[in-house]
Biotite code that builds the C-alpha atoms (Angstrom):
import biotite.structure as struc

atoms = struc.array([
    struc.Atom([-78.593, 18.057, -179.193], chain_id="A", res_id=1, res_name="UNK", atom_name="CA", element="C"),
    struc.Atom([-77.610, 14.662, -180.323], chain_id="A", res_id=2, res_name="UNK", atom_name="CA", element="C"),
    struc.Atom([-75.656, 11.718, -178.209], chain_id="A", res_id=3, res_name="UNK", atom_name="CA", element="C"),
    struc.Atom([-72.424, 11.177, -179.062], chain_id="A", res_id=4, res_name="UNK", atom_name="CA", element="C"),
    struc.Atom([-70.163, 7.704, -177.871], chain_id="A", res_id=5, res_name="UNK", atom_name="CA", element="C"),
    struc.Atom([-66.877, 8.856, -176.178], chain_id="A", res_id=6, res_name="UNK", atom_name="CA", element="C"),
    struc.Atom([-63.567, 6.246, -176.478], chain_id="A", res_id=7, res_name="UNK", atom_name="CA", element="C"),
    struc.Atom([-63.522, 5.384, -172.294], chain_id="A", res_id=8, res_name="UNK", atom_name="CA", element="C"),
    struc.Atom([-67.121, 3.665, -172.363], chain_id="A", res_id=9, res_name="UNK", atom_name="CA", element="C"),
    struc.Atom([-66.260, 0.936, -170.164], chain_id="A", res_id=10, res_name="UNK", atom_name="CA", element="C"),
    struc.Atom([-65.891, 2.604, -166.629], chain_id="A", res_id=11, res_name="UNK", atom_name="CA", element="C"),
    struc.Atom([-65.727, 6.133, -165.034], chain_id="A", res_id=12, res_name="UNK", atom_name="CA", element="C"),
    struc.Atom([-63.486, 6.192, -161.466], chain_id="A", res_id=13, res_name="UNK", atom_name="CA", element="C"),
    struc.Atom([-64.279, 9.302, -159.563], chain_id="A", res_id=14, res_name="UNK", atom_name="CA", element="C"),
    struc.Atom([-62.038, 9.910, -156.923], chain_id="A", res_id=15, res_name="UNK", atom_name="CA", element="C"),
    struc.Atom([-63.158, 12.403, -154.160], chain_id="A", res_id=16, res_name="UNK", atom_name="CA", element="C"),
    struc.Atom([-60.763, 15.393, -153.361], chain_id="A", res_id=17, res_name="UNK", atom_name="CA", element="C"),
    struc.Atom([-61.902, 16.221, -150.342], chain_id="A", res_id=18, res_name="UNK", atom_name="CA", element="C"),
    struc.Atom([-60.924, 12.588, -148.805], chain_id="A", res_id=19, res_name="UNK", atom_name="CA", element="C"),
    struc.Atom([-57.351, 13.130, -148.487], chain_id="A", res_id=20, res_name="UNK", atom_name="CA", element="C"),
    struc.Atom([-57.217, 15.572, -146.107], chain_id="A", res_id=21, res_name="UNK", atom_name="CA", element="C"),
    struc.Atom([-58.449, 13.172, -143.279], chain_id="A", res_id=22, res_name="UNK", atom_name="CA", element="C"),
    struc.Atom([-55.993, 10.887, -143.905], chain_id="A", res_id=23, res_name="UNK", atom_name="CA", element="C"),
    struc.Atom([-53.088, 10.570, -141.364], chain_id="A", res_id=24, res_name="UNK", atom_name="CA", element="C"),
    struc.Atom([-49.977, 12.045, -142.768], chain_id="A", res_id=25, res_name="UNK", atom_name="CA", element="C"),
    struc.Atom([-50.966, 12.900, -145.945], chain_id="A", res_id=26, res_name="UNK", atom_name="CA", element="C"),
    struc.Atom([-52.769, 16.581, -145.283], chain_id="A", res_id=27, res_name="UNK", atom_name="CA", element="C"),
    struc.Atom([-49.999, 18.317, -147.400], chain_id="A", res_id=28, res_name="UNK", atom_name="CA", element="C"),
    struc.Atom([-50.069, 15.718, -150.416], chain_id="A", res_id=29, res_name="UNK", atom_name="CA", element="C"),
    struc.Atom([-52.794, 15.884, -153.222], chain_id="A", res_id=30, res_name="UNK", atom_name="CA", element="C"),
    struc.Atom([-54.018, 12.368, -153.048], chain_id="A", res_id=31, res_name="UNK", atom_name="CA", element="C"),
    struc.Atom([-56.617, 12.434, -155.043], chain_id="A", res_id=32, res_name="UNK", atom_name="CA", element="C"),
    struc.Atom([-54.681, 13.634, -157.938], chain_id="A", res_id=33, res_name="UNK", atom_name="CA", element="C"),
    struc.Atom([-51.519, 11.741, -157.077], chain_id="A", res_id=34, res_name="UNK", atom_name="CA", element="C"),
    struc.Atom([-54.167, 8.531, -156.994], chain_id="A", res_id=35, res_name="UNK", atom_name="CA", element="C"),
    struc.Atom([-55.439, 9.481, -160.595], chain_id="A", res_id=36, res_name="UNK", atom_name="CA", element="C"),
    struc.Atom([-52.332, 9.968, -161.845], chain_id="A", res_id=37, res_name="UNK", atom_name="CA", element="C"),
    struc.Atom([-50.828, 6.826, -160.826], chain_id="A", res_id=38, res_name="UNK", atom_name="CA", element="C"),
    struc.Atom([-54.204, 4.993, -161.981], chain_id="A", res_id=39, res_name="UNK", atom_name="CA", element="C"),
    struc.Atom([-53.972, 7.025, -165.540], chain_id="A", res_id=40, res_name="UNK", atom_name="CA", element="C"),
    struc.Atom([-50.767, 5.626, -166.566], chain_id="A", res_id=41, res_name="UNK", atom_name="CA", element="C"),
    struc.Atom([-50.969, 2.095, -164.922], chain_id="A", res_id=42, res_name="UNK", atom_name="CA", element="C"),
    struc.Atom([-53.930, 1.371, -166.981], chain_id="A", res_id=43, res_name="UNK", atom_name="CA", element="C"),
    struc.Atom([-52.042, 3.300, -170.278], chain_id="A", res_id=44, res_name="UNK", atom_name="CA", element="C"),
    struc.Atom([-49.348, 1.415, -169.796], chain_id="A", res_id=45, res_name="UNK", atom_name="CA", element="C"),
    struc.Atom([-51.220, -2.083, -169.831], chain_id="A", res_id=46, res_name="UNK", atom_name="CA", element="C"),
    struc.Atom([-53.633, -0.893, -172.745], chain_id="A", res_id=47, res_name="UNK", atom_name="CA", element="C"),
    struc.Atom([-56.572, -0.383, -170.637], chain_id="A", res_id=48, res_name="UNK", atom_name="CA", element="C"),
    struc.Atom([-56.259, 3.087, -171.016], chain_id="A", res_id=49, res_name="UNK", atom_name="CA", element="C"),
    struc.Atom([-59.097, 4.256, -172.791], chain_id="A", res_id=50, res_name="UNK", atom_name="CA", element="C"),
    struc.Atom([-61.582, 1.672, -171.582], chain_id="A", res_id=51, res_name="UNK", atom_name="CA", element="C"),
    struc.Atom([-61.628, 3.752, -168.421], chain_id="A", res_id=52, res_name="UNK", atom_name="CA", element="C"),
    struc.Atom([-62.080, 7.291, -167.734], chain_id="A", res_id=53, res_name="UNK", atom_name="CA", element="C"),
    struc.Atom([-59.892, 8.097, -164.366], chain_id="A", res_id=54, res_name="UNK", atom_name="CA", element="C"),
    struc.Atom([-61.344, 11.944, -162.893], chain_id="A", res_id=55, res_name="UNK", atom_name="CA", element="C"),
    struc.Atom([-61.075, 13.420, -159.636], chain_id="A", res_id=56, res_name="UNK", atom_name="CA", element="C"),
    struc.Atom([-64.669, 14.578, -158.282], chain_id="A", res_id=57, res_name="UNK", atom_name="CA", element="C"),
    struc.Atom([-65.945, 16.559, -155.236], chain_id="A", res_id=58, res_name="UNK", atom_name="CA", element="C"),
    struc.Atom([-67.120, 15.278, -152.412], chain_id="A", res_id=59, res_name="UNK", atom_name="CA", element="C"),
    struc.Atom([-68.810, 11.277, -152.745], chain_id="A", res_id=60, res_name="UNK", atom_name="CA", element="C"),
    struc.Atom([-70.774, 11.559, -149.349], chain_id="A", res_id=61, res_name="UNK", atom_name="CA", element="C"),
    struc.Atom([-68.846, 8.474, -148.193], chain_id="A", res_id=62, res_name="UNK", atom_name="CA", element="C"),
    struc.Atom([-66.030, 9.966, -146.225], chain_id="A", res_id=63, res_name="UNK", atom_name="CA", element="C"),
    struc.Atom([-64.840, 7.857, -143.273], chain_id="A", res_id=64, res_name="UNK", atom_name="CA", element="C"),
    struc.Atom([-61.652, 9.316, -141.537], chain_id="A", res_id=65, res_name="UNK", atom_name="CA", element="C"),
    struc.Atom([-58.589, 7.856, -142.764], chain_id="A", res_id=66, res_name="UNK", atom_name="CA", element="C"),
    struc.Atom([-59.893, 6.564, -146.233], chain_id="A", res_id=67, res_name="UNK", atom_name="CA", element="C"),
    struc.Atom([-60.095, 7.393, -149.587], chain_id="A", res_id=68, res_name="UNK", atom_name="CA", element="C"),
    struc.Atom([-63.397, 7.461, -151.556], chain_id="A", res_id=69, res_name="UNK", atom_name="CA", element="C"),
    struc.Atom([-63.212, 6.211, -155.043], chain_id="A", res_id=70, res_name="UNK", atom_name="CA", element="C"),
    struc.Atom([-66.636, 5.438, -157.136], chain_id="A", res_id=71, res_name="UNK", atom_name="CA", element="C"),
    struc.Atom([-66.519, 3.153, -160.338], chain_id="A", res_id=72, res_name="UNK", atom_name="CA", element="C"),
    struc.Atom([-69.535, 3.788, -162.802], chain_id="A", res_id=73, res_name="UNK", atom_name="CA", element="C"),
    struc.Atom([-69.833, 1.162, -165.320], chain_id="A", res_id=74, res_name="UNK", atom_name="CA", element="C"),
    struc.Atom([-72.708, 0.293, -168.138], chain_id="A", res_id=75, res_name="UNK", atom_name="CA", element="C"),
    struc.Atom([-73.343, -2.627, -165.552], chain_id="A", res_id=76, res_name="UNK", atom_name="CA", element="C"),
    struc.Atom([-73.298, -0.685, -162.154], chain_id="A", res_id=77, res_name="UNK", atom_name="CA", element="C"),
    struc.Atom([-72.314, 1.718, -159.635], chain_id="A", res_id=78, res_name="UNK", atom_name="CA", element="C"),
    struc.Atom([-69.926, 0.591, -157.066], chain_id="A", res_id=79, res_name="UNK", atom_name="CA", element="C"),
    struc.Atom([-68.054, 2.667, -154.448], chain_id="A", res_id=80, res_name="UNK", atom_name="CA", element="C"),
    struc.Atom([-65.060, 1.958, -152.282], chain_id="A", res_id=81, res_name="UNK", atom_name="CA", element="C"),
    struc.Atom([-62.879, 3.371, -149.535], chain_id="A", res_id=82, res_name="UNK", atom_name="CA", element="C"),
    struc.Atom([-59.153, 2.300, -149.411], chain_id="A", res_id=83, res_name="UNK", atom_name="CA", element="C"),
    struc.Atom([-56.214, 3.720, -147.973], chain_id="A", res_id=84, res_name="UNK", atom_name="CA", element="C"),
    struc.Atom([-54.448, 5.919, -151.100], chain_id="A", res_id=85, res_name="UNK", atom_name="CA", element="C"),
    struc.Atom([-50.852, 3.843, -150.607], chain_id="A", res_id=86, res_name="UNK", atom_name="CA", element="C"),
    struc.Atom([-51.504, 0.467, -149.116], chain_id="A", res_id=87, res_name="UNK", atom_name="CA", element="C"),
    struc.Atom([-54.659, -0.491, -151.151], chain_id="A", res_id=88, res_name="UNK", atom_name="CA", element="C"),
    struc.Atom([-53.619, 1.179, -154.460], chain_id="A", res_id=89, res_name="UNK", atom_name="CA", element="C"),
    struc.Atom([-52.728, -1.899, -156.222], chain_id="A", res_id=90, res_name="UNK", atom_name="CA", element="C"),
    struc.Atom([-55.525, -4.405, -155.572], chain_id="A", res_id=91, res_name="UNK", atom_name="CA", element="C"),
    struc.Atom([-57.920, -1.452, -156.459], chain_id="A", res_id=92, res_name="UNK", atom_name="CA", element="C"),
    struc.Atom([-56.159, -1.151, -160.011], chain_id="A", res_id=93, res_name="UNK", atom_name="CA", element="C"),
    struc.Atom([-56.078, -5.448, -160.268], chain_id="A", res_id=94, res_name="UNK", atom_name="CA", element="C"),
    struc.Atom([-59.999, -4.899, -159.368], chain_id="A", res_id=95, res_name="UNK", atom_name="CA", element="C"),
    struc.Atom([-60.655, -2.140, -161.997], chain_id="A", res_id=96, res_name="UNK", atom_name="CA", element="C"),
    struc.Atom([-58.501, -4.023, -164.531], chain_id="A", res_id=97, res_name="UNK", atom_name="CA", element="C"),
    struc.Atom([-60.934, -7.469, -163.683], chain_id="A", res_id=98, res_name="UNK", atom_name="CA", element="C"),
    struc.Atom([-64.036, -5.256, -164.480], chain_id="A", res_id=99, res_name="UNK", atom_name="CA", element="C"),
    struc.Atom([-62.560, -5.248, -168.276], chain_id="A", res_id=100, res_name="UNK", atom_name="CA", element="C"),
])
């Protein structure tokens, strides 16, 4: 075995699938993957990209009805959040893009 460094060292986001079925209106949508997704190519497009690691993850044990569950893993710390998948979207990525 031997350690090996991988090119997103800054942060891993886990965002938990099984979140988005509690959420009002938005049984039928994938929002966890929609959420990745949209987090992916935000942070490509401002060259943040492979600082962070976006992934989608089971469940976070921090499901509360009508939010979604989203953990941030850096060298520094472990932080988790809930936010609602459309209204919250945007701070969340200025917030990840701060921890840079």
């Amino acid at each position: 075995m031997r350690k090996e460094e991988n090119p997103w060292s800054d942060a891993l986001v886990m965002i938990c699938t099984k979140c988005g079925k509690s959420i009002s209106g938005m049984k039928e949508a994938n929002v966890a993957e929609n959420l990745k997704m949209f987090y992916k190519k935000s942070l490509k497009d401002s060259g943040d990209g492979k600082k962070i690691r976006v992934v989608t993850s089971s469940c976070l044990d921090i499901c509360i009805d009508e939010f979604q569950a989203i953990t941030v893993a850096s060298n520094d710390k472990t932080e988790s959040f809930i936010m609602h998948p459309e209204k919250d979207r945007d701070a969340f990525l200025e917030l990840l893009k701060e921890k840079l």
